[in-house]
N, CA, C and O of each residue as an XYZ file, in Angstrom:
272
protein
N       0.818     -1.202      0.000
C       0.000      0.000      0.000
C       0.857      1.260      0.000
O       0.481      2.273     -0.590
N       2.099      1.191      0.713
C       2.810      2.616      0.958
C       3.621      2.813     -0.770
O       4.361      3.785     -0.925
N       3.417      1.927     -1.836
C       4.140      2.531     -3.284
C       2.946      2.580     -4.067
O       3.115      2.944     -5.230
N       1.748      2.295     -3.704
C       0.579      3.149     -4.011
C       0.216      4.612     -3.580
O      -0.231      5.478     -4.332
N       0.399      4.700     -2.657
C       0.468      6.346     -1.527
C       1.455      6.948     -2.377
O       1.242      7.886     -3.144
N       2.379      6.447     -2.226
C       3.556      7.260     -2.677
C       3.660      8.000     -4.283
O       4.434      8.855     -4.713
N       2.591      7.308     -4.892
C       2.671      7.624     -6.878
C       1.158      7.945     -6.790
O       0.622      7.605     -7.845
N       0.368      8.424     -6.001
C      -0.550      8.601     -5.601
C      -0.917     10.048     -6.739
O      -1.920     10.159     -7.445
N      -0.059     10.778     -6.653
C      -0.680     11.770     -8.012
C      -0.109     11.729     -9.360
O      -0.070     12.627    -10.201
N       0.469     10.136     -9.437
C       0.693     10.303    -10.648
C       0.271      9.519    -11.635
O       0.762      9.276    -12.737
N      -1.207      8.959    -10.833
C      -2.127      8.182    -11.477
C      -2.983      8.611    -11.944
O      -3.503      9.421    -11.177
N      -3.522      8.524    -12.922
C      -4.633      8.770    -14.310
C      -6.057      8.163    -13.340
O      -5.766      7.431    -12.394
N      -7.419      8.442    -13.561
C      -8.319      8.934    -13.075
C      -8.694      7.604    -13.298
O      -8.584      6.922    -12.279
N      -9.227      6.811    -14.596
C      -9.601      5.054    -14.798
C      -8.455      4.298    -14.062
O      -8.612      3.271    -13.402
N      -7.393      4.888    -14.251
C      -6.561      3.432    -13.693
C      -6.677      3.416    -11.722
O      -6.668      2.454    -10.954
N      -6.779      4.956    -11.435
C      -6.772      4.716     -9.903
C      -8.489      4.260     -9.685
O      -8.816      3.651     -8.667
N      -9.162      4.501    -10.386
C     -11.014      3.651     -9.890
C     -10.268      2.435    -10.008
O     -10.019      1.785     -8.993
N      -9.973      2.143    -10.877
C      -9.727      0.128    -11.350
C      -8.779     -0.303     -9.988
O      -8.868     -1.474     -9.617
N      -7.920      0.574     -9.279
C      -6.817      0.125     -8.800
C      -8.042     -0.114     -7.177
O      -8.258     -1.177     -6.596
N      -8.567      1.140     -6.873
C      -9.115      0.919     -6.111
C     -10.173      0.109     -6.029
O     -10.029     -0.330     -4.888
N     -11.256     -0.453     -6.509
C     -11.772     -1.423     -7.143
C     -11.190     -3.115     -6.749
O     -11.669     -4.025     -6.071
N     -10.193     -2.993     -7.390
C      -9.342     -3.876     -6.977
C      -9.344     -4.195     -5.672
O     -10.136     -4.974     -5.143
N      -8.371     -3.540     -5.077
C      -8.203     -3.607     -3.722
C      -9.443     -3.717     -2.882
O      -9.316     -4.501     -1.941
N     -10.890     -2.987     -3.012
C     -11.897     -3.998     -2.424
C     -12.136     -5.131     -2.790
O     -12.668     -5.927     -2.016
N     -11.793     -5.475     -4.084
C     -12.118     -7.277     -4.284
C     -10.841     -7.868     -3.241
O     -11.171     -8.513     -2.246
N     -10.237     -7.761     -3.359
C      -9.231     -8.440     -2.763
C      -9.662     -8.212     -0.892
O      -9.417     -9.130     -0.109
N     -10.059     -7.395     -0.594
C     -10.853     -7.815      0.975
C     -12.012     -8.333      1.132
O     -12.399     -8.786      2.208
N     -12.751     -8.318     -0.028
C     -13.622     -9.473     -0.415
C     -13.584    -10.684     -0.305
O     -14.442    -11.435      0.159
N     -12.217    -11.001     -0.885
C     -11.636    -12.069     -1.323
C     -11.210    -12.756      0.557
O     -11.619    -13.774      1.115
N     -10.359    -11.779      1.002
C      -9.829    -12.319      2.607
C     -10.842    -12.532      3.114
O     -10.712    -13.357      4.019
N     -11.990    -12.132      2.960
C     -13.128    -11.472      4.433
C     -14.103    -13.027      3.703
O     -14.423    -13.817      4.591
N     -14.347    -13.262      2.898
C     -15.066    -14.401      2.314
C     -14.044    -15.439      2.779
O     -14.472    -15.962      3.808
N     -12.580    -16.056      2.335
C     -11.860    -16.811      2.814
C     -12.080    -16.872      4.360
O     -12.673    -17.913      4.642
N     -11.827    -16.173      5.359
C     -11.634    -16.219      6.572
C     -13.112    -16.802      7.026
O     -13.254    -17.551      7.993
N     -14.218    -16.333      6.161
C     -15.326    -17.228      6.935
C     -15.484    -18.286      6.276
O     -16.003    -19.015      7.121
N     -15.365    -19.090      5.024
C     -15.037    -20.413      4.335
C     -14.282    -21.049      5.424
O     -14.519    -22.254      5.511
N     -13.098    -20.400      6.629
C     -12.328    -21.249      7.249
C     -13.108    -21.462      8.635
O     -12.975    -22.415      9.403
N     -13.843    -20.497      8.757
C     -14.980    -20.805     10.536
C     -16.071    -21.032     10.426
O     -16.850    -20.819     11.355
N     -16.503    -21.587      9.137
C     -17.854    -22.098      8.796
C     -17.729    -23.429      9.361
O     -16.740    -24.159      9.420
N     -19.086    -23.630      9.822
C     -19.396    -25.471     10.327
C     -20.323    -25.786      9.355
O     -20.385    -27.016      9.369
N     -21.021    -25.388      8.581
C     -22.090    -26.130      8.068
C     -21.483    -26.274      6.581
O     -20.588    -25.603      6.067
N     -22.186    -27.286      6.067
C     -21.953    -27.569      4.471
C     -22.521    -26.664      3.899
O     -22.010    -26.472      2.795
N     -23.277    -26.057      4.100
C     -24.059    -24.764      3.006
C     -22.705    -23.556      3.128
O     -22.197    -22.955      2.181
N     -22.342    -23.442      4.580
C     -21.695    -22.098      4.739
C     -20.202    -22.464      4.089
O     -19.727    -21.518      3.462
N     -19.457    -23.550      4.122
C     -18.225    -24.077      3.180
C     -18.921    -23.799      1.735
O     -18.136    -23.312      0.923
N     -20.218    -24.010      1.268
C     -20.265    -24.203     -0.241
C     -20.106    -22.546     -1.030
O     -19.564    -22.192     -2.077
N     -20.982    -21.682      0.210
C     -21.436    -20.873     -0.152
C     -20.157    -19.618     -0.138
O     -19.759    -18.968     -1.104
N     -19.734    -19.552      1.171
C     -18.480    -18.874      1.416
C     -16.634    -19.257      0.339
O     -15.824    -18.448     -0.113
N     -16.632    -20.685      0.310
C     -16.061    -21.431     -1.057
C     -16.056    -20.402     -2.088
O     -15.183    -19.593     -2.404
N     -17.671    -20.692     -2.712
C     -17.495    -20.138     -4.136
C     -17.561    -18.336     -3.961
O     -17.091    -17.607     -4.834
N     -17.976    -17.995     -3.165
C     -17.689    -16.379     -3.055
C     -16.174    -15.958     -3.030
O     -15.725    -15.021     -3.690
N     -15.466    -16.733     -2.219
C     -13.668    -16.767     -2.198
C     -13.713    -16.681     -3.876
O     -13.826    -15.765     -4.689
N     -13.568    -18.084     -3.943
C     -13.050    -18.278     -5.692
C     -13.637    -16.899     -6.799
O     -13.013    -16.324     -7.691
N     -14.852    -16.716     -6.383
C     -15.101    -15.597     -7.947
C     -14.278    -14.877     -7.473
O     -13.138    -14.919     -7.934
N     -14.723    -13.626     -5.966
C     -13.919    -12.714     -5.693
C     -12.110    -12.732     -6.236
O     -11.604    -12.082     -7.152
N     -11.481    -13.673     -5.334
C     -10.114    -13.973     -6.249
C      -9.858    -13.773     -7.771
O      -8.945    -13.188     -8.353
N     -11.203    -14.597     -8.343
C     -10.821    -14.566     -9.729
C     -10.980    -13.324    -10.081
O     -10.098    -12.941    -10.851
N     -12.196    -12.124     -9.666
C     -12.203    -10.913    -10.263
C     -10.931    -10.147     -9.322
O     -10.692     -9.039     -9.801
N     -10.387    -10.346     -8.561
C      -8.864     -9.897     -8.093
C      -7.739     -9.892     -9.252
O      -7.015     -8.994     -9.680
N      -7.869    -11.127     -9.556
C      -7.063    -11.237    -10.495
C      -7.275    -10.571    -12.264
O      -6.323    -10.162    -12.928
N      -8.308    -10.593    -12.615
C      -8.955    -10.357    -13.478
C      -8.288     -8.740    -13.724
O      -7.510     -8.361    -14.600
N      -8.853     -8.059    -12.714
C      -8.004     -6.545    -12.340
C      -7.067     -6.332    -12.451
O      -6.654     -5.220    -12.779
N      -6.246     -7.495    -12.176
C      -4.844     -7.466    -11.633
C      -4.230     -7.402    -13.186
O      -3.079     -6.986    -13.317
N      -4.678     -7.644    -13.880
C      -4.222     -8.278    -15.365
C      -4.500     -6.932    -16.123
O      -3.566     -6.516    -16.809
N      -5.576     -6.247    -16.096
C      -6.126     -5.390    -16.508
C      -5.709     -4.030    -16.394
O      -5.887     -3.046    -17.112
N      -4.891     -4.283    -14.916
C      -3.802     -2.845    -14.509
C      -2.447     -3.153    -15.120
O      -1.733     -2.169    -15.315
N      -1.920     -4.453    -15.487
C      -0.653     -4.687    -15.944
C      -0.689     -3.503    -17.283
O      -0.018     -2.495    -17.501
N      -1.908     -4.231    -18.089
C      -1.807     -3.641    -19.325
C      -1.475     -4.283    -20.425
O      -1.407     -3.678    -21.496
C-alpha cells in the first residue's frame, strides 16, 4: 500500500477507480476466505467457497487489466 500512496498523483483517473476497485475485491476475497475457514455447516463451506473463488478470480482479473 505505501508505493501506491507514494505515486498517488501520478495516477490517471480510470486506472486509480480500477486500482481501487481492486483492492476492495481483494478484501472481499480475505473477508469471504476467513469465513469459508470458521464455517461449520456444508451450506456455509459451499457458499463462502465459491464467493472466495469468484472474488479472487475478479482480483485477479483486475490485476491483469492494470498490468496492461
Amino acid at each position: 500500500m505505501w508505493n501506491v500512496i507514494a505515486v498517488r498523483g501520478q495516477l490517471s483517473g480510470s486506472y486509480q477507480v480500477t486500482l481501487i476497485v481492486k483492492l476492495v475485491v481483494v478484501a472481499i476475497s480475505g473477508v469471504t476466505a476467513w469465513l469459508h475457514a470458521r464455517a461449520t455447516s456444508r451450506a456455509g463451506l459451499a457458499v463462502f467457497g465459491a464467493l472466495t473463488a469468484v472474488s479472487a478470480l475478479g482480483a485477479l482479473f483486475l490485476g491483469v487489466l492494470l498490468a496492461g
